[in-house]
GUPALO-701850 format. One record per atom (N, C-alpha, C): atom name; x, y, z negated. Coordinates in Angstrom, 3 decimals, decimal comma. Each point is the difference from the previous one (the first is absolute). Last residue first. Layout:
REM residues N
atom_px_py_pz
CA_X_Y_Z
...
This chain:
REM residues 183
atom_px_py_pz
N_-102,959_-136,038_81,837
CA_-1,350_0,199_-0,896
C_0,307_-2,249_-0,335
N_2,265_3,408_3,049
CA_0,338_-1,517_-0,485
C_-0,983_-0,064_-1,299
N_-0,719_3,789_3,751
CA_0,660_-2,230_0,735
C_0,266_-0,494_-1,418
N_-0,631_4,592_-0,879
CA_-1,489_-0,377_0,290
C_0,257_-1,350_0,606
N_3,495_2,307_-1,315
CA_-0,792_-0,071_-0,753
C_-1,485_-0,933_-0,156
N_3,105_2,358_3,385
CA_0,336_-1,206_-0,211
C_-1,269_-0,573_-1,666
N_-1,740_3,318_3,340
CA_1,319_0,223_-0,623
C_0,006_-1,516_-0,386
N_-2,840_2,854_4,314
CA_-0,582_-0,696_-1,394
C_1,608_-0,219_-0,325
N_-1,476_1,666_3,794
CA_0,249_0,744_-0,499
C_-0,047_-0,547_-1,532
N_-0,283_-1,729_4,705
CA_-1,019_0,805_-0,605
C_-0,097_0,749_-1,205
N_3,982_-2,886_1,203
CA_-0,295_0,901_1,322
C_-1,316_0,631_-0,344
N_1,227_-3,523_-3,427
CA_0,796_1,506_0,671
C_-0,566_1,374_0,737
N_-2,125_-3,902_0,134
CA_-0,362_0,328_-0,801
C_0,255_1,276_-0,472
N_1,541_-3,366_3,339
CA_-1,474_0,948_0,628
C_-0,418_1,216_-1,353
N_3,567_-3,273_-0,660
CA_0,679_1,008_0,979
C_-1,716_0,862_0,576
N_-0,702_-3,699_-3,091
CA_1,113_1,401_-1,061
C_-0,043_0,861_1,407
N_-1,790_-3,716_2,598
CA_-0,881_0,356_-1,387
C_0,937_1,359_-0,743
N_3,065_-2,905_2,529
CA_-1,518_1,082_1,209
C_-0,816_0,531_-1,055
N_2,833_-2,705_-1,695
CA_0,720_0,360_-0,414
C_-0,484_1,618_1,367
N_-2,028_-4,127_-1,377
CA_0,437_0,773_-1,348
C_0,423_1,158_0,763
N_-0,396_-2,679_2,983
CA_-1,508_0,149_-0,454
C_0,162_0,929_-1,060
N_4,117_-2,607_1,100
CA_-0,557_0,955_0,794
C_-1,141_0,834_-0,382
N_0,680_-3,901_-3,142
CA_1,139_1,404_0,281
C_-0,215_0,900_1,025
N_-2,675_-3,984_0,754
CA_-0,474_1,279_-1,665
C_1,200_0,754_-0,019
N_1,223_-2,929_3,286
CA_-1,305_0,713_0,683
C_-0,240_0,935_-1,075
N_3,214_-3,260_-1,515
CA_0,166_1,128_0,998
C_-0,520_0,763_0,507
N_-1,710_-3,353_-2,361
CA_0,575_0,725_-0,626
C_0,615_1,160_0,189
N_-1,658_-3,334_2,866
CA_-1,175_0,452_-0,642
C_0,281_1,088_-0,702
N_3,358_-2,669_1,820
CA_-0,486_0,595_0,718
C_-1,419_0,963_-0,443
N_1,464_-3,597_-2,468
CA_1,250_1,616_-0,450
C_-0,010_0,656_1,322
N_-2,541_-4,344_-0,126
CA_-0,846_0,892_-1,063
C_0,929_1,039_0,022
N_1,128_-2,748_3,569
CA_-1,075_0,680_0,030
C_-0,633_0,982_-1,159
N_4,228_-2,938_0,201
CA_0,007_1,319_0,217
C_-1,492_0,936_0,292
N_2,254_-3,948_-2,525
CA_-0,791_0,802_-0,037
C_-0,123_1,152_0,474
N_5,008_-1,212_-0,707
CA_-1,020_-0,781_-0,012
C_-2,178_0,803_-0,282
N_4,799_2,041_1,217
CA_0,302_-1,243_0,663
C_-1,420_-1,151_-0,654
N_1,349_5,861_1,350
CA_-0,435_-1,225_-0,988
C_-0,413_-1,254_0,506
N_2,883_5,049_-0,675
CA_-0,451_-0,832_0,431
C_-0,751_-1,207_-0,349
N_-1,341_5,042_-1,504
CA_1,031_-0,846_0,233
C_-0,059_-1,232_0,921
N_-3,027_3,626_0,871
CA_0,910_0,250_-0,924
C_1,249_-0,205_-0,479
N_-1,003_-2,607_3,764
CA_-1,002_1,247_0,105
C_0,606_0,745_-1,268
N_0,856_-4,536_3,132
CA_0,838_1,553_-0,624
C_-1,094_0,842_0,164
N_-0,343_-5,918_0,596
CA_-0,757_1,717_-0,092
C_1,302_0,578_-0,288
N_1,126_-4,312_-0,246
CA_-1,471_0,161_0,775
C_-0,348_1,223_0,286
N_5,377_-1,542_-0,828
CA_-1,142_0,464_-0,570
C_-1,369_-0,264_0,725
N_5,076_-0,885_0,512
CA_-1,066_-0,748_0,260
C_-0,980_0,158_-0,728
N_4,342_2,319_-1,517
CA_-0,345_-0,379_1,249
C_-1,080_-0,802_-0,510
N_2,531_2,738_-3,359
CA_-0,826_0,548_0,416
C_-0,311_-0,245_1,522
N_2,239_-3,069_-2,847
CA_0,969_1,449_0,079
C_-0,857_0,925_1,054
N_-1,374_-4,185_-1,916
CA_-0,027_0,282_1,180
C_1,069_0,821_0,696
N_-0,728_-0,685_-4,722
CA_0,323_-1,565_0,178
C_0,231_0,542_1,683
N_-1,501_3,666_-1,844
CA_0,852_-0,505_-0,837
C_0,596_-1,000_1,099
N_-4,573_0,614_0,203
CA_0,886_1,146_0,955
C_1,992_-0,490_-0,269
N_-3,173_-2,089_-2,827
CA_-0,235_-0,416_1,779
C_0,977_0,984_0,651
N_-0,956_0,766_-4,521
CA_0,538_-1,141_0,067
C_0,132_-0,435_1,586
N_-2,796_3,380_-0,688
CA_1,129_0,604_-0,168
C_0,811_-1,463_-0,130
N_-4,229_-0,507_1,148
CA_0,502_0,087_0,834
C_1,209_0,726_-0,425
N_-2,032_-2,046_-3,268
CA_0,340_-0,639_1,127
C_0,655_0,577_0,800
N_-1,984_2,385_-3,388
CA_1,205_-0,313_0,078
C_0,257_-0,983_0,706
N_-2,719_4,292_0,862
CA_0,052_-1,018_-0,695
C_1,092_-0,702_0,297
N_-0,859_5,186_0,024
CA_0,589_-1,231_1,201
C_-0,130_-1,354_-1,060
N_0,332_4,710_-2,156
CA_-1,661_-1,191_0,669
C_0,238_-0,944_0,691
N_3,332_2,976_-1,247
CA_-0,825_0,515_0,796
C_-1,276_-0,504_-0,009
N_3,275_-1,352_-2,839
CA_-0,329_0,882_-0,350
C_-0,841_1,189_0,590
N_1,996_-3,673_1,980
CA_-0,646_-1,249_-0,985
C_-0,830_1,786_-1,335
N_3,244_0,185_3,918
CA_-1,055_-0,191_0,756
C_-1,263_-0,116_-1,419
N_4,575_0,445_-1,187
CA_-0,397_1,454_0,237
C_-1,729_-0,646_0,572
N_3,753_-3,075_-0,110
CA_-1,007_0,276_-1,335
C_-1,300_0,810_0,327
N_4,249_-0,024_3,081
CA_-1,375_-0,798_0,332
C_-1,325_-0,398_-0,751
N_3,744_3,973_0,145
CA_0,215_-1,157_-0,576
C_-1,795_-0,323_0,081
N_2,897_3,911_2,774
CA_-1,284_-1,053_0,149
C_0,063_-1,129_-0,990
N_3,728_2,895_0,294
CA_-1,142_1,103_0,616
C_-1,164_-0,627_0,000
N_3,865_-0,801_-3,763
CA_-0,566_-0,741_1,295
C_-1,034_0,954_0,449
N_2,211_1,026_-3,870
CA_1,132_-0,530_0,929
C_-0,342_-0,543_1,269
N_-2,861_3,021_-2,122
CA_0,876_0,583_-0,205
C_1,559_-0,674_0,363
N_-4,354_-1,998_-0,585
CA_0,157_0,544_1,042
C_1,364_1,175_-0,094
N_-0,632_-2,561_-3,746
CA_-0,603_-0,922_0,978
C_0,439_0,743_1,482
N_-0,996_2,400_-3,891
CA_1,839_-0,317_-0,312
C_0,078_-0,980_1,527
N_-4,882_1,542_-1,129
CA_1,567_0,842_0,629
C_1,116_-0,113_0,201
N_-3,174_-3,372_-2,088
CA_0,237_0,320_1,641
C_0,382_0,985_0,518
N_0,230_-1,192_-4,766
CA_0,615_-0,369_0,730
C_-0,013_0,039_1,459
N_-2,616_2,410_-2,352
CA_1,320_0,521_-0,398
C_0,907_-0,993_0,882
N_-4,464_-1,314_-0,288
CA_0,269_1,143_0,945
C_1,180_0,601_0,042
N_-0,740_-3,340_-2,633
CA_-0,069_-0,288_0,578
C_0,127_0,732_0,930
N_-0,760_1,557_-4,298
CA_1,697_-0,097_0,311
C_0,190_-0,723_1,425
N_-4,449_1,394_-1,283
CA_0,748_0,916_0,014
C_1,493_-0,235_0,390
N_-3,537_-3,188_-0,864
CA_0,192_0,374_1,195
C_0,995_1,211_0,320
N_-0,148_-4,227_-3,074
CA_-0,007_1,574_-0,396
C_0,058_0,190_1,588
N_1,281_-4,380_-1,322
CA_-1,554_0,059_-1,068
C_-0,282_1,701_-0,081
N_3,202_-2,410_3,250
CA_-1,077_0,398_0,487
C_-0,880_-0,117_-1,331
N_5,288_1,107_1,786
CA_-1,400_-0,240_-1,156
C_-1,275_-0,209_-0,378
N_3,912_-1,219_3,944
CA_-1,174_1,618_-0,392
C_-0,306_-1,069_-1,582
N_3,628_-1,684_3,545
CA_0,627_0,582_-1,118
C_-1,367_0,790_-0,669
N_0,047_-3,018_3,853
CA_0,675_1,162_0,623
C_0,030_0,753_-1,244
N_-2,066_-4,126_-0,441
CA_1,281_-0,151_0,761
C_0,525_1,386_0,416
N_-3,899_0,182_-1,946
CA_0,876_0,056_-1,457
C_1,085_-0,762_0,988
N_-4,216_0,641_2,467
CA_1,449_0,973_-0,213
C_1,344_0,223_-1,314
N_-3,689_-4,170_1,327
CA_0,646_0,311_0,941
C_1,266_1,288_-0,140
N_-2,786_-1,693_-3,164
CA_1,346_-0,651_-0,545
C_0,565_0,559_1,676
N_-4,197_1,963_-0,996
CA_1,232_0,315_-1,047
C_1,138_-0,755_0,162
N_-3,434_-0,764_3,206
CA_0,592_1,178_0,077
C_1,269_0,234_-1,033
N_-2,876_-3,491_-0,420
CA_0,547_-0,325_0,993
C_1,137_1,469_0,252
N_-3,626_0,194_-3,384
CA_1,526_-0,808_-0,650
C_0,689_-0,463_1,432
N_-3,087_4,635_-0,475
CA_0,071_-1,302_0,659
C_0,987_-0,873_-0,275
N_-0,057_4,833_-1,208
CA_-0,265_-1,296_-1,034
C_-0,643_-1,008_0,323
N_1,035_3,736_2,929
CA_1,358_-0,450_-0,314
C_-0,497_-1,050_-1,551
N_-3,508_2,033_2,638
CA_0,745_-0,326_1,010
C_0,917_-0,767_-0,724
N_-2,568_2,336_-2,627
CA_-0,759_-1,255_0,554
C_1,140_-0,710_0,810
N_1,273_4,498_-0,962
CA_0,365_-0,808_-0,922
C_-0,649_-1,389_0,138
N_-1,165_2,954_3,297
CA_1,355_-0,173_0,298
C_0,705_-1,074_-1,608
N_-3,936_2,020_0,153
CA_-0,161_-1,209_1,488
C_1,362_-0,062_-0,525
N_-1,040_3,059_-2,869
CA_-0,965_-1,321_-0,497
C_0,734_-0,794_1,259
N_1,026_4,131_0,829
CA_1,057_-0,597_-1,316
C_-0,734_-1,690_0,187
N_0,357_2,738_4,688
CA_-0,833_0,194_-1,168
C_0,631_-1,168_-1,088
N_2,578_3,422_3,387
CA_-0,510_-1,484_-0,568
C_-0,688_0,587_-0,940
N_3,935_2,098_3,830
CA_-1,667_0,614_-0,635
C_-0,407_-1,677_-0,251
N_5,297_1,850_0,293
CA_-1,276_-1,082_0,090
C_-0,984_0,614_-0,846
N_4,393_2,278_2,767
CA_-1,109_0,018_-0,838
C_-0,480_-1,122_0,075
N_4,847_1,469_1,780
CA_-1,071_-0,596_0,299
C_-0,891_-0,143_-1,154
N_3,323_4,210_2,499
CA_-0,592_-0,958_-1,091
C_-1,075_-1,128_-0,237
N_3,988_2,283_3,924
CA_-0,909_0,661_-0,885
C_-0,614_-1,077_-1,356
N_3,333_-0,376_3,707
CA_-0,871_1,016_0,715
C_-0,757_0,822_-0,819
N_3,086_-3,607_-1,122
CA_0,824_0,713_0,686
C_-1,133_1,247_0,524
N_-1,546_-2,259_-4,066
CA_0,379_-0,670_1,010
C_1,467_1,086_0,312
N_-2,268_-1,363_-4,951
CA_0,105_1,080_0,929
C_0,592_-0,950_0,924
N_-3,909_-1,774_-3,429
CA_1,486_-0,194_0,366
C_0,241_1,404_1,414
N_-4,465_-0,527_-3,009
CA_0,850_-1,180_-0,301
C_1,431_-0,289_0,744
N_-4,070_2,844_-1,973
CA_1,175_0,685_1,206
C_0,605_-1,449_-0,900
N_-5,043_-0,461_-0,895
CA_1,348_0,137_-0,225
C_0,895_0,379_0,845
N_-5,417_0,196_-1,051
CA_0,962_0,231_0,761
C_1,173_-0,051_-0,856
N_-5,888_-2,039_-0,550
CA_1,819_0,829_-0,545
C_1,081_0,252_1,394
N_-6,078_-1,257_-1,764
CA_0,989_0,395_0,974
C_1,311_1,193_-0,480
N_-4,764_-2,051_-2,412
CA_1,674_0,018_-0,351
C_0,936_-0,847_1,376
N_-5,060_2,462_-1,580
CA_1,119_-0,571_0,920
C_1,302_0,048_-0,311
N_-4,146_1,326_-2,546
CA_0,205_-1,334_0,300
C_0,925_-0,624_0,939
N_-1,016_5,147_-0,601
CA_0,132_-0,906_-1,664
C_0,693_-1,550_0,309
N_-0,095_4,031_3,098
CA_-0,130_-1,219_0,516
C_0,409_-0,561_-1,261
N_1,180_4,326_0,609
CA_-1,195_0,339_-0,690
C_-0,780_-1,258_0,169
N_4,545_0,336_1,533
CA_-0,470_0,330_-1,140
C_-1,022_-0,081_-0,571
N_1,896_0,157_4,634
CA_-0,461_-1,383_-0,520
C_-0,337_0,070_-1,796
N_2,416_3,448_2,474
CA_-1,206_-0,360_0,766
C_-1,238_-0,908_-0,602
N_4,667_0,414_-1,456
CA_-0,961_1,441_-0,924
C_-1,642_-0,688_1,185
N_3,921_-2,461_1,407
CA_-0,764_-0,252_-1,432
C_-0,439_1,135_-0,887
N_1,590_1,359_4,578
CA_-1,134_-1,642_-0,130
C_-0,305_-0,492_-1,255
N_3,305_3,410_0,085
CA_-1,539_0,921_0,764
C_-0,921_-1,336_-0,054
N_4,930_-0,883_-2,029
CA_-1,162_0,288_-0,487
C_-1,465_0,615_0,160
N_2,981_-1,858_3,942
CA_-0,524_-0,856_-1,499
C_-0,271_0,706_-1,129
N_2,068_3,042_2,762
CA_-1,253_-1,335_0,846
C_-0,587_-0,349_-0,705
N_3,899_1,984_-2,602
CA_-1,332_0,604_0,492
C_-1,094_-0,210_0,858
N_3,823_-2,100_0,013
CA_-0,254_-0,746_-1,382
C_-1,590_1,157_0,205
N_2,748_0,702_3,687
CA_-0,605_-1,946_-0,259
C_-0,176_0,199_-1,308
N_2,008_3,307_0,571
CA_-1,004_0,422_0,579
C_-1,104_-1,248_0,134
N_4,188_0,749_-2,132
CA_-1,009_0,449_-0,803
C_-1,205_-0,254_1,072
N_3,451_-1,843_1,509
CA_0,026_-0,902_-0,654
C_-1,284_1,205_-1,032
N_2,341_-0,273_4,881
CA_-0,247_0,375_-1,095
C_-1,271_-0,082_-0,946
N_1,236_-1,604_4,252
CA_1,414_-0,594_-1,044
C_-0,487_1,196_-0,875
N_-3,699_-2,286_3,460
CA_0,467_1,308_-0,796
C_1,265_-0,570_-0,559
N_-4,167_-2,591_1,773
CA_1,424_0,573_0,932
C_0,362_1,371_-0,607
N_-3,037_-3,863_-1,704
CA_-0,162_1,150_-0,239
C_1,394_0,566_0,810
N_-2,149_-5,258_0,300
CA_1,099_1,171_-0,372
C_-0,138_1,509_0,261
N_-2,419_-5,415_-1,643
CA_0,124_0,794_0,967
C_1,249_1,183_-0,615
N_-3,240_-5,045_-1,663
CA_1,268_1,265_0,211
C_-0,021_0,824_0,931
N_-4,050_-2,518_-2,312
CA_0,364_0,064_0,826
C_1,520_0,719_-0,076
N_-4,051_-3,009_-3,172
CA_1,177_0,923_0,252
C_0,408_-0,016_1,537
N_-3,820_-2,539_-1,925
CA_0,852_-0,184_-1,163
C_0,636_1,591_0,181
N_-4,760_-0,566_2,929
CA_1,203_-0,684_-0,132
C_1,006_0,541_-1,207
N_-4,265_1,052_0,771
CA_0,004_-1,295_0,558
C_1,247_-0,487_0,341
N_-1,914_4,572_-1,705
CA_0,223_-1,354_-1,151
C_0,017_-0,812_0,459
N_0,122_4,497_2,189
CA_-1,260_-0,379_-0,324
C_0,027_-1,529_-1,035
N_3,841_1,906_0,993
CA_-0,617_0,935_-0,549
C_-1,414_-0,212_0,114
N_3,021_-2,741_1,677
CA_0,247_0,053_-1,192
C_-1,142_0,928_-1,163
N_0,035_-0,333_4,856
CA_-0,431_-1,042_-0,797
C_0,557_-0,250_-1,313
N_1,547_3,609_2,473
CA_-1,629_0,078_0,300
C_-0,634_-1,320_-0,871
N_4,596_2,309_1,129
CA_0,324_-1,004_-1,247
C_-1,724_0,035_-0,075
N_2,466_2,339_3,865
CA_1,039_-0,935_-0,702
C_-0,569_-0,641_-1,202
N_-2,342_3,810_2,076
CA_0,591_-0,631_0,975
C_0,618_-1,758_-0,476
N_-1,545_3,063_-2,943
CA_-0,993_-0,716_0,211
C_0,155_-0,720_1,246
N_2,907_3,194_-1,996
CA_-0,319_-1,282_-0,726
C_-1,003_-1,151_0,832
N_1,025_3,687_2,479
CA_0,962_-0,753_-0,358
C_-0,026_-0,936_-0,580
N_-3,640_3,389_-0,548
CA_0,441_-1,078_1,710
C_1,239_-0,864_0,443
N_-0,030_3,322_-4,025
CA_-1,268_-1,218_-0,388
C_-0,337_-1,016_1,450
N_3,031_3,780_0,055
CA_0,552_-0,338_-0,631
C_-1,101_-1,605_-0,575
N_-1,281_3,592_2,664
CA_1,106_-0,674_0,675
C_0,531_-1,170_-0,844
């Protein structure tokens, strides 16, 4: 149950094609979300080379929001010098991913959506600058995120997330463990 979930909510991460996904563990309690997350990273243990992480990164009203990310993408992601000077306007550190993430709890914790957030999803940064400038109108596509430029190739992208995300769910379902997607 508990690995169909993940795999519901974070498939391309877990096969490595994308940075991070959020999602929410609907629980207000708080051992039981931490015990989730450690059943997936005991899962993922014996995966020498993967360095797939989870952070409980902020409590809701319903329950807890987790980010499943891979380290390498997601640090690639934020030592883009376009990127760095982009979130050092919203206060991150960006020579440490650790405190960066720190800051995107504090982040959502006043804002339910700080638009950054996209830029830690993968969402490249145009279209987070776009969305922004738009206040999330006149997009080309809504698929993952929205997106205002290129949309044929992040249609492509969209398609591999799906694909990802049919692939883990067939995998599951035959009986195979997380273990075995993020190789």
């Amino acid at each position: 149950m508990q690995e169909e979930f993940l795999v519901f909510h974070a498939s391309p991460v877990l096969c490595g094609i994308k940075a991070a996904n959020l999602f929410q563990i609907r629980s207000t309690d708080l051992s039981y979300v931490r015990s989730v997350i450690k059943s997936w990273e005991e899962a993922i243990k014996t995966c020498k080379s993967c360095d797939l992480k989870f952070k409980l990164i902020a409590k809701k009203e319903k329950g807890f929001l987790v980010l499943a990310y891979r380290n390498m993408k997601l640090e690639t992601i934020l030592e883009d010098e376009e990127t760095e000077v982009f979130i050092r306007n919203f206060g991150y550190d960006t020579e440490n991913l650790a405190k960066c993430l720190n800051r995107l709890a504090i982040r959502l914790k006043v804002d339910d959506f700080p638009h950054e957030i996209g830029l830690f999803l993968g969402y490249p940064l145009d279209d987070v600058k776009a969305f922004i400038k738009n206040k999330g109108k006149n997009f080309v596509l809504n698929g993952t995120w929205k997106v205002y430029y290129d949309d044929e190739s992040k249609r492509q992208i969209f398609k591999s997330y799906k694909e990802s995300k049919e692939r883990c769910s067939m995998i599951i379902k035959n009986g195979g463990n997380i273990h075995e997607l993020v190789g």
